[in-house]
N, C-alpha and C positions, 0 to 999 in steps of 0.2 A: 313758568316761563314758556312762551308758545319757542317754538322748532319748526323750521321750514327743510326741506333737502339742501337749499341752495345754503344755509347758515354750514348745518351738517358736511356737507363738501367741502366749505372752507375749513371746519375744523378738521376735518380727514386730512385733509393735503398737509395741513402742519404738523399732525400727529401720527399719521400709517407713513409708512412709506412706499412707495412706488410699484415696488415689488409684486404685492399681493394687488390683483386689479377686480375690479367690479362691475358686471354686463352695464347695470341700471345706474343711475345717479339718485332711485330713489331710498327709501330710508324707511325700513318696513318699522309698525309700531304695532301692526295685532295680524292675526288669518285664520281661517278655520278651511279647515278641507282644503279646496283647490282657490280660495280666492283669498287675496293680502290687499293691506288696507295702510297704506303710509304715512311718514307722523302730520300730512296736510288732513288725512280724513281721506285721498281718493283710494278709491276700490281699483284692483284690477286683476284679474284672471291671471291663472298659474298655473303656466306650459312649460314650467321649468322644474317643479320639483324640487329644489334645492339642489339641482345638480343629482337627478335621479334619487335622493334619500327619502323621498318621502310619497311611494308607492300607495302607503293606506293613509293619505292626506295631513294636513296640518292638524295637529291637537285632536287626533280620535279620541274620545269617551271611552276606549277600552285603556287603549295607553296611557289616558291621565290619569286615569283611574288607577292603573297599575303604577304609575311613578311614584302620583301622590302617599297612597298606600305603602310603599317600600321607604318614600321620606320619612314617614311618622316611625319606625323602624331605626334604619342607620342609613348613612351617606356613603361613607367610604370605612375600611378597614385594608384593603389591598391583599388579592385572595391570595399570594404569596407569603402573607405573615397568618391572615385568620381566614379561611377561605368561607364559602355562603352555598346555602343549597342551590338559588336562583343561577348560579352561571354554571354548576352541573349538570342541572334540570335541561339548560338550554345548550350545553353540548352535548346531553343524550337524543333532543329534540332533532338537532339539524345529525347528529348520526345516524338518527333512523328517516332522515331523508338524503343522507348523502347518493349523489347522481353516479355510485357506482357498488359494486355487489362483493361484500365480504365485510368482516368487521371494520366500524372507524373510530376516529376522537379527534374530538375539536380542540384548538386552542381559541382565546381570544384577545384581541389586542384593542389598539383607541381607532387609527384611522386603517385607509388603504393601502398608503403606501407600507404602514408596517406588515398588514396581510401580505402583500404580493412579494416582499423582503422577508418576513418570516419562511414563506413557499420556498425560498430558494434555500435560506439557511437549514432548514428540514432536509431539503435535496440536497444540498453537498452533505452534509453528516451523514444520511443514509446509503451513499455511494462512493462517498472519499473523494469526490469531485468538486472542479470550479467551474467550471463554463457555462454559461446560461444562454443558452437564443432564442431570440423573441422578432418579434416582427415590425416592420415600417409599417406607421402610423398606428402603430401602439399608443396606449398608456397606462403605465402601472405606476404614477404618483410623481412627487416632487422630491423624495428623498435622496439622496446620491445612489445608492442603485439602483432603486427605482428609476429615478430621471436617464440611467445608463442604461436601462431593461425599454424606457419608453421609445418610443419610432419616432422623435420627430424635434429637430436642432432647437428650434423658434416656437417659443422661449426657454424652450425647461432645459437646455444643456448651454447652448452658445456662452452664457457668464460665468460658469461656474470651474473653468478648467478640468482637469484630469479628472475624470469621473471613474468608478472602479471599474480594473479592467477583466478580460475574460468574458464581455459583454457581445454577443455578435448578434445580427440581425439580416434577414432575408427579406423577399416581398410578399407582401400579403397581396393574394388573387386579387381584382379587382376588373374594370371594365378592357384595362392595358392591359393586365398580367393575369397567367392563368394559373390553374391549379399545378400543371406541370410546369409552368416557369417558375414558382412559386419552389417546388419539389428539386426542379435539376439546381436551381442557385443554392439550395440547402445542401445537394449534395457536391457542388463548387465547395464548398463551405468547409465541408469535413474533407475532400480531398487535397485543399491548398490553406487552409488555415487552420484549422481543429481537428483533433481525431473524435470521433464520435464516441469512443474510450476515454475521453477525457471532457463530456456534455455532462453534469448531471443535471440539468433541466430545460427542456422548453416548455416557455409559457406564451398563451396565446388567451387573448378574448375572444369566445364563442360569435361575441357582435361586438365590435369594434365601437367604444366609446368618441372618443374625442376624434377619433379618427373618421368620422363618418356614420355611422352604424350601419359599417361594411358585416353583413356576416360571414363568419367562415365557414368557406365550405364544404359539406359533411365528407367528400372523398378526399380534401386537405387532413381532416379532424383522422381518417380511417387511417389516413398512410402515416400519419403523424404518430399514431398510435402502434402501428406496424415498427416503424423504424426505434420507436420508445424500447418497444419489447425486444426489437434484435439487438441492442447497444447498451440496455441495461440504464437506458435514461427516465429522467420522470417527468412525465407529461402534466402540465397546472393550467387550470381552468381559471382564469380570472374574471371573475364574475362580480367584481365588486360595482359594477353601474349595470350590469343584466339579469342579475340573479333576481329572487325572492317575487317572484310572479310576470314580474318586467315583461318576458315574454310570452309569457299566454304557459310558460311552465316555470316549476320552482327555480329551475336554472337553465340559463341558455342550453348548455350546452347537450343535455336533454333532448333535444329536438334531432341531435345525429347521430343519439345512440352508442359514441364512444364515451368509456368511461375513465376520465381522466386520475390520478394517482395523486394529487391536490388540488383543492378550491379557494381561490383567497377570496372571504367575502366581507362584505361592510357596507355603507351609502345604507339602502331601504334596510336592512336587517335593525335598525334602532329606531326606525319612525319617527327620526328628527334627534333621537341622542348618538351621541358617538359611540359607537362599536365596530369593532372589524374582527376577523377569526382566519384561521387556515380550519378547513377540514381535510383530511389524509385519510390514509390507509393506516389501518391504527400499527402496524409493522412501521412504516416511517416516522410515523409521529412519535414514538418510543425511541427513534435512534439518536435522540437528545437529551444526553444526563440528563440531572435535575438542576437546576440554574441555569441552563442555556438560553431558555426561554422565558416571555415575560413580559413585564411593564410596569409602575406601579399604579397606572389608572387602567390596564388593562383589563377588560370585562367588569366594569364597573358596576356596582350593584344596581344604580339606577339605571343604566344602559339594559342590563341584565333581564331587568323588570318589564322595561318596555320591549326588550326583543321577544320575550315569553311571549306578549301581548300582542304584537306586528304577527309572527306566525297563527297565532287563534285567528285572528282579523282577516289573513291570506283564507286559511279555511272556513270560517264560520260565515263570509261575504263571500264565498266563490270565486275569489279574485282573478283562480286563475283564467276562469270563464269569462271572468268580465275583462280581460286584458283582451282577451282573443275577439271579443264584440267589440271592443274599443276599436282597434287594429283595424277590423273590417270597415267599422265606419270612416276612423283616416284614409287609408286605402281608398276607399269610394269617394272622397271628396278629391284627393290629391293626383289620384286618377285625371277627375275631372278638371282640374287646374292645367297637367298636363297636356289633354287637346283645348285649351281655347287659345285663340290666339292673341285676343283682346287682354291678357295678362302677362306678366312676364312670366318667358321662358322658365319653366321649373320641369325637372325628371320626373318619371315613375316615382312610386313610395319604392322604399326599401325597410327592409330592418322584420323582425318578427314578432309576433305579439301586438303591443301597445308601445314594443320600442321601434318609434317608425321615421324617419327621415327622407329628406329629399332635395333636390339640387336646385342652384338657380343658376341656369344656364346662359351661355353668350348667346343662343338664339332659336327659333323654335324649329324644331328639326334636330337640331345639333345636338351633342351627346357631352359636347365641352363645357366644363364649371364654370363660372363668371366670378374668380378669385377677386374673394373678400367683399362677394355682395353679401355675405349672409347677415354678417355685423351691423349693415348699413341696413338693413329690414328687420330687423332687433330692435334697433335704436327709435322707428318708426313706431313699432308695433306696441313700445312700451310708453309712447306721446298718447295711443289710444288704450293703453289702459289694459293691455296684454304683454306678459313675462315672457316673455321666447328665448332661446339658446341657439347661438350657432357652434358648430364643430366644423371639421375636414382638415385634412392636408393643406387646399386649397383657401380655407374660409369664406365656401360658397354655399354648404349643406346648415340647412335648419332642421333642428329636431327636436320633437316633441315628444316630453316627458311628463304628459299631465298625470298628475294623481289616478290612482285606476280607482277612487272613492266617487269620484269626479260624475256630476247626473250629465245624460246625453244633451241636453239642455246646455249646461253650462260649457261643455265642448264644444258643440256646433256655434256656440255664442266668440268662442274662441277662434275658431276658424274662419267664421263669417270674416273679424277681424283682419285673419291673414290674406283673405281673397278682396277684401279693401285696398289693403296693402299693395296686394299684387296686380291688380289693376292702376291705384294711382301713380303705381312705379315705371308701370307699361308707358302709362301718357306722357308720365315728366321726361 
């Protein structure tokens, strides 16, 4: 029986419900690397990634190879009743790359939000603490703490009521707020609502996912760290959309030299399976009995198999090199989008690596977002045949998460697309 999107949409709307939403109206049926191919037969290029998961592209030959191979094997056993050497293997792997110096150990779980919610439950047991602060225009997931950890009302909080409390939030730097405005509201913060005796965690994104891919900046990341060690708090790196090559290194936050006390990671760490993990300091990760922690699809063995196989593929393809040649080439086009005037208004790039974004602006000159174009140049972009993502505060920032497998060819094929775009948007 032939399927169209438009048949698929109507049965979606009777059967999903509203809640969970979808950039595309199309209806993927196969992809390989950076390009999907819908159940009509059209082709079109993928600047979305799955929502950053899929770093070394759709259906690598290493990973299939390694799933396939662990199918003929077992599926599940739930390492909590019979555990596997594969999800040791790959918490010994990411211990001897954890982004900071001293012994670690991984856990690992299904998504993000369980990472960035296990980080904290690690941090209050290892401190006796409740308090956690996090930043405006965050995000660490859809869970109830999570959604109370993320920066941003619309959508992830507004429906849901009382979200759990002890959740506070400061500004993250930005082009309005600075690194000391950023610093004195934190210190508002523990003078007039929390004692800093009573934090045991801030957690921040190295680069700001949904939020723009704002990065934070390195003398935020230092003081941050400064104020961690005077107060006896734990500093977490949430890298679950920046990690695993993303930025031209294994982990953002890499790039500023402080070495955070947890990582919650997930998205690219499975190359398209579900996996998520805290790594720690292995002193904190111990300061939870045994049953505290857990899941029963956590660290699934087919997950398991193909994260083994995503880190060979980060090194054996030089990924992290090719993120940072990626990068420069965005960079150099979006540069050039910026001075024409014959396009629409768009900022400087931002972001680090291959994780790179940029604004579409009220006008050219101006430095002001033009709230909730980005959606509306999305919806263009995917009529010609290109996947694109918007984020921000403002929903004016597109960003681009192509596959770092992705040939210069099939980018610049990408982009052409976007400067289409931004031209026919200019005229209309």
């Amino acid at each position: 029986m032939s399927t169209t999107n438009k048949d698929l949409l109507t049965r979606r709307a009777n059967a999903v419900p509203h809640g969970v939403a979808s950039s595309t109206p199309i209806f993927a049926d196969r992809a390989e690397n950076a390009e999907l191919w819908d159940v009509e037969g059209r082709r079109y290029i993928d600047f979305g990634g799955g929502i950053a998961v899929l770093n070394v592209g759709h259906r690598h030959p290493k990973i299939m190879a390694a799933v396939k191979a662990q199918l003929e094997r077992f599926t599940h056993t739930a390492f909590q009743v019979s555990p596997y050497e594969s999800y040791i293997e790959l918490a010994e792997k990411l211990n001897a790359r954890a982004p900071f110096s001293g012994p670690a150990k991984t856990i690992f779980f299904s998504t993000g939000g369980e990472a960035t919610e296990n980080a904290v439950k690690i941090a209050r047991a290892a401190t006796g603490r409740n308090a956690v602060i996090a930043f405006c225009g965050g995000f660490h997931g859809r869970t109830l703490l999570a959604s109370a950890m993320t920066g941003k009302v619309l959508p992830y909080k507004a429906p849901f009521g009382t979200l759990p409390g002890q959740v506070y939030h400061v500004p993250f730097p930005d082009s309005d707020v600075t690194v000391e405005d950023s610093l004195k509201m934190l210190h508002f913060l523990f003078a007039a609502d929390i004692a800093p005796t009573q934090v045991a965690a801030i957690i921040i994104e190295p680069v700001q996912g949904e939020g723009g891919f704002r990065v934070a900046p390195t003398a935020l990341l230092k003081e941050l760290r400064r104020i961690c060690d005077e107060h006896g708090i734990k500093l977490i790196a949430d890298e679950v959309q920046s990690g695993f090559a993303r930025t031209g290194k294994m982990f953002g936050i890499e790039h500023s030299g402080v070495e955070p006390d947890l990582v919650s990671v997930a998205k690219s760490l499975g190359g398209g399976l579900p996996i998520s993990g805290v790594i720690g300091r292995a002193d904190l990760m111990d300061s939870v009995p045994p049953g505290g922690l857990g899941g029963t699809y956590a660290g699934a063995p087919l997950a398991c198999a193909a994260a083994l196989a995503v880190l060979d593929v980060i090194e054996e393809d030089n990924l992290l090199d090719r993120a940072n040649a990626m990068g420069d080439r965005l960079r150099a086009r979006i540069e050039g989008w910026h001075k024409r005037t014959d396009l629409l208004p768009v900022s400087m790039p931002r972001g680090l690596g291959a994780m790179i974004a940029f604004d579409i602006l009220e006008s050219h000159g101006s430095t002001e977002q033009r709230a909730g174009a980005a959606g509306k140049l999305c919806t263009l972009a995917c009529e010609k045949g290109l996947i694109l993502l918007a984020c921000g505060v403002k929903g004016a920032t597109i960003r681009i998460l192509t596959p770092l497998t992705a040939s210069d060819a099939l980018l610049d094929e990408g982009l052409d697309l976007i400067e289409q775009i931004l031209s026919e948007a200019a005229k209309a």
